[in-house]
KOLPAPA-369337 format. One record per residue (C-alpha): x negated, y negated, z. Coordinates in steps of 0.02 Angstrom, whole numbers, plus 50000, padded with zeros to 5 digits. Layout:
N
XYZ ...
# end
This chain:
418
378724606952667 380244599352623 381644606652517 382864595652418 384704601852442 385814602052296 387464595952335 388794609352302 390134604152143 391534600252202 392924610952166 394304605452051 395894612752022 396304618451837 397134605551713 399084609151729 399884615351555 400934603451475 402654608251490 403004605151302 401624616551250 402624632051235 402774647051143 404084646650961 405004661251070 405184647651217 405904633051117 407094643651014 407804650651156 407904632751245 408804627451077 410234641651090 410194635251279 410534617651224 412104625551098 412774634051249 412744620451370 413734610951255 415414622051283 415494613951455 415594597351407 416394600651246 418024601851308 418054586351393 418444572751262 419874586151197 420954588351338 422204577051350 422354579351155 422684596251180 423904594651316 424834581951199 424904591451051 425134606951115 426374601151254 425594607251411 425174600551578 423284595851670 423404610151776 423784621151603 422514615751503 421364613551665 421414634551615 420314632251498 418804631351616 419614642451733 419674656051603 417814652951551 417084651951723 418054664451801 417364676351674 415674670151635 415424671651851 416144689551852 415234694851712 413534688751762 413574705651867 413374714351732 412144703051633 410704711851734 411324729351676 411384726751517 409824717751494 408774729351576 409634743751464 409574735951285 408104721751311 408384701351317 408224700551119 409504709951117 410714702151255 410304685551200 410804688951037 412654697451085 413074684251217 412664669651053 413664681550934 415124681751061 415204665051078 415384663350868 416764674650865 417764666351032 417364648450994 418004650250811 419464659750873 420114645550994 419814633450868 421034643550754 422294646350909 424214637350904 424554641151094 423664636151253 423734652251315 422834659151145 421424645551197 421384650651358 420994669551319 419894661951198 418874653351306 418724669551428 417964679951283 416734663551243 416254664551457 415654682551427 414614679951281 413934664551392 413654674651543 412624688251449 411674672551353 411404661751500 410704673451629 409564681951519 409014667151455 408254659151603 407334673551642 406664675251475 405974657551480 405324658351641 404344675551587 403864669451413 403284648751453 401654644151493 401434637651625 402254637651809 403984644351860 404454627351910 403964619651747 404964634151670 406644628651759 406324609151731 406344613651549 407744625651585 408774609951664 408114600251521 409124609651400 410684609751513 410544593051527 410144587251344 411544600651323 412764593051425 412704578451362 412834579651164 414524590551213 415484577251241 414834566251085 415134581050979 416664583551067 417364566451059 416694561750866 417524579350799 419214575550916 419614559550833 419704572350662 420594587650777 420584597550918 420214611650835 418604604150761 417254604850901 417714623350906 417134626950734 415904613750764 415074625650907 415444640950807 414324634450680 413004629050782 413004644750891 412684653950728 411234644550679 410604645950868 410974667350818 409784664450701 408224654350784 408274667350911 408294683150788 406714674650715 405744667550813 405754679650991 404774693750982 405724710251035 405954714551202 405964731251252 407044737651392 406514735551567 405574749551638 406724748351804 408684747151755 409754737651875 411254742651939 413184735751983 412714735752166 411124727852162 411804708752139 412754713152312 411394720352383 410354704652337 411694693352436 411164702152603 409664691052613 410214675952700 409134661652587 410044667352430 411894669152513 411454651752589 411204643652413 412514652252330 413964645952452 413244627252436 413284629652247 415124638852252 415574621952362 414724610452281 415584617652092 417194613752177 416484596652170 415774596451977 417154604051901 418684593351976 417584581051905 417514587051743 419034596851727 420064583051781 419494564951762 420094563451571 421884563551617 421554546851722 420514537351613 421754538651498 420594536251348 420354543051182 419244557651147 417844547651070 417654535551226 417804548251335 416234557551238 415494544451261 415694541551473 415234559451482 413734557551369 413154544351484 413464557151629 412454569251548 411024557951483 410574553151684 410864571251744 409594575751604 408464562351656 408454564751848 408244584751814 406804582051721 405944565651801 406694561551962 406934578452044 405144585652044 404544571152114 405844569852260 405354587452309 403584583952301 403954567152419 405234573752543 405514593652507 406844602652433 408364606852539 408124588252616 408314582352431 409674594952388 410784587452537 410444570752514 410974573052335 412564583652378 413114568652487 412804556252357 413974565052219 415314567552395 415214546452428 415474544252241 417024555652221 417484546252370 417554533152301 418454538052144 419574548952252 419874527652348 419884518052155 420854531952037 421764517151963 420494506851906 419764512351767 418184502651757 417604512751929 418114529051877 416884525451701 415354521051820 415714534051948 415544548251818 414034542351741 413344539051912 413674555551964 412684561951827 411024558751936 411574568652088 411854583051995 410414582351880 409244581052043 410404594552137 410494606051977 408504606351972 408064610052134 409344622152186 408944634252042 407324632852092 407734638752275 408734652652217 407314660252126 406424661352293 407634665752429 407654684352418 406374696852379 407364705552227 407034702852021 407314684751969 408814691951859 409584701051998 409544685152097 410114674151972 411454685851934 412144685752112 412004666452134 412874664751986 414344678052011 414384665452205 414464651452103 415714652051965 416894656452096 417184635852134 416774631051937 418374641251918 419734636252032 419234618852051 419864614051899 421504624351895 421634616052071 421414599252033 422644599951903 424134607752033 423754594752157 423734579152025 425634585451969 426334589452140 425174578052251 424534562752178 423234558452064 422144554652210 421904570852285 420934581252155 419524568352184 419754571852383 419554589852344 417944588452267 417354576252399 417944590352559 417134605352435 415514593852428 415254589752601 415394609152648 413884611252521 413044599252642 413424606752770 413074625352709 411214621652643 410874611652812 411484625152927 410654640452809 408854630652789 408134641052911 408284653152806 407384647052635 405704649252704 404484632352642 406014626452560 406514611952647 404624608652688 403584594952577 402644600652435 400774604452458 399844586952438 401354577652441 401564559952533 402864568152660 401594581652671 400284571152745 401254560452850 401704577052931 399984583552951 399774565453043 400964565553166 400394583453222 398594575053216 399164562853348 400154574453458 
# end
């Protein structure tokens, strides 16, 4: 008697969710993330206006993202505390209405210094927005924590890159206008948010001061939080101090830096997920760290020539977008604690280079050359290297190839044949 076998289904895995099918809470909050990324690029086009009108040198207008990182990195300590205490509605919606009240303020100052303090009260409301808002998306979006920071990065990027334009088009009217001009889109950012996210109640475990510290013990977090501090020394001499020698006006430089932010977008969206899928992610994080360190090489080597310093920004954009990606993705991994406590102690790690570089840069243009701020960036880059290759131990399956991936299987292979 013979028996006819049924062959068994085979198993496949579950469609993956579109990343732009998302929740109304998700996309207004990605919108005010979009606003708030602008203030880093914002600046940009405007500073050697500033320094002109307002008589001041690089290194004191170079304050003005000194001010604003300094704070925003100190006060991300406290972004978990108060978040956990009052709810994310409800820290979102202070850090926005903070930055109304600051960025209107500095557009309304007659001093650099007035700016300056500005621009620190603008880096707290952008700590409390900032932090909370990552973990809000990544709890809120459907789909997978990794599609949750790509669409995270996605609004830095896109955000990144309109500063500048806005920047640059509002310069050529005043300096004072792409303050107002983020005052006024902060507000309707204020707004989206009040609407459309539902209200979050406070979190039934309330962090502490100490438990961002605490968090740092773990070795894969400490690890990606000194290659970020290093690696910011890197991004922000960039940014903080390559408008003084392009020499340009505010709406061409806009537009360099809009280019920069365009392919940092791009790459953080595209080109990154599927470099970690291929090759792994602290392989891809190094290899993109040394990229950015040849290329402010090589404006640190070609200062002078304009045309150089105009492709090595832009060019510079895709290193970070890939870095920017993946390393936020390895932070929320690298220590057992809340993805808020993490972020807040990466972050707190982190600012630390976003805020001297700049200030630094600036002091070793006027008393060095104009040279060595780029050779800063490139030394601070290169120890990012060297930090996340030294510390990979550490981020357990980090630095391996993604399940199913191409490096994946030529892995599998070789230990076939051994």
């Amino acid at each position: 008697m013979s028996t006819t076998r049924v062959a068994p289904a085979p198993v496949t895995a579950p469609p993956r969710a579109s990343i732009l099918k998302q929740p109304r809470a998700v996309w207004a909050v990605a919108f005010a993330c979009v606003i708030a990324f602008m203030g880093i690029g914002l600046v940009d086009p405007i500073l050697k206006p500033i320094a002109e009108e307002l008589q001041a040198s690089p290194s004191q207008v170079s304050l003005l993202f000194t001010s604003y990182m300094a704070v925003m990195g100190v006060a991300m300590l406290i972004t978990g505390v108060v978040s956990t205490r009052i709810g994310a509605k409800r820290t979102l919606g202070l850090g926005l209405a903070l930055i109304v009240v600051f960025a209107a303020l500095a557009g309304s100052s007659d001093t650099v210094g007035g700016i300056v303090g500005f621009r620190a009260g603008w880096g707290l409301g952008n700590a409390l927005f900032i932090a909370t808002a990552l973990a809000t998306i990544v709890a809120s979006a459907s789909g997978s924590v990794a599609q949750s920071i790509i669409l995270f990065e996605a609004a830095l990027g896109v955000g990144i890159a309109a500063g500048p334009i806005i920047g640059g088009q509002l310069g050529e009217i005043s300096w004072r206008a792409p303050f107002y001009g983020v005052a006024v889109l902060m507000l309707i950012a204020f707004v989206a948010t009040a609407v459309f996210l539902p209200k979050t109640p406070p979190a039934p475990r309330r962090t502490s001061l100490i438990d961002p510290f605490r968090a740092l013990r773990y070795p894969g977090l400490l690890t990606v939080a000194i290659t970020a501090l290093f690696y910011n020394v890197g991004f922000f001499a960039l940014l903080g101090f390559a408008p003084f020698p392009l020499n340009m006006t505010a709406s061409q430089v806009g537009w360099i830096f809009c280019g920069w932010g365009v392919l940092l977008a791009f790459t953080s969206v595209v080109v990154a997920p599927w470099l970690q899928r291929r090759f792994g992610t602290v392989p891809v994080i190094a290899a993109a760290l040394f990229g950015f360190a040849l290329d402010l090489a090589a404006m640190a080597i070609f200062t002078e020539h304009r045309p150089v310093l105009v492709v090595g920004i832009i060019v510079a954009g895709a290193f970070l977008g890939v870095n920017n990606t993946l390393i936020t993705e390895a932070v929320m991994g690298a220590a057992p604690v809340e993805r808020p406590v993490a972020s807040s102690a990466y972050s707190f790690v982190r600012f630390s280079g976003g805020a001297v570089a700049p200030w630094a840069a600036g002091k070793l243009a006027e008393h060095v050359n104009v040279h060595a701020p780029f050779w800063m960036g490139t030394a601070g880059v290169l120890v990012a290297v060297a930090t996340i290759l030294a510390g990979r131990r550490f981020l357990v399956g980090a630095h391996a190839p993604a399940p199913g991936s191409t490096a994946e299987a030529e892995a599998i292979a070789v230990g076939d044949a051994d």
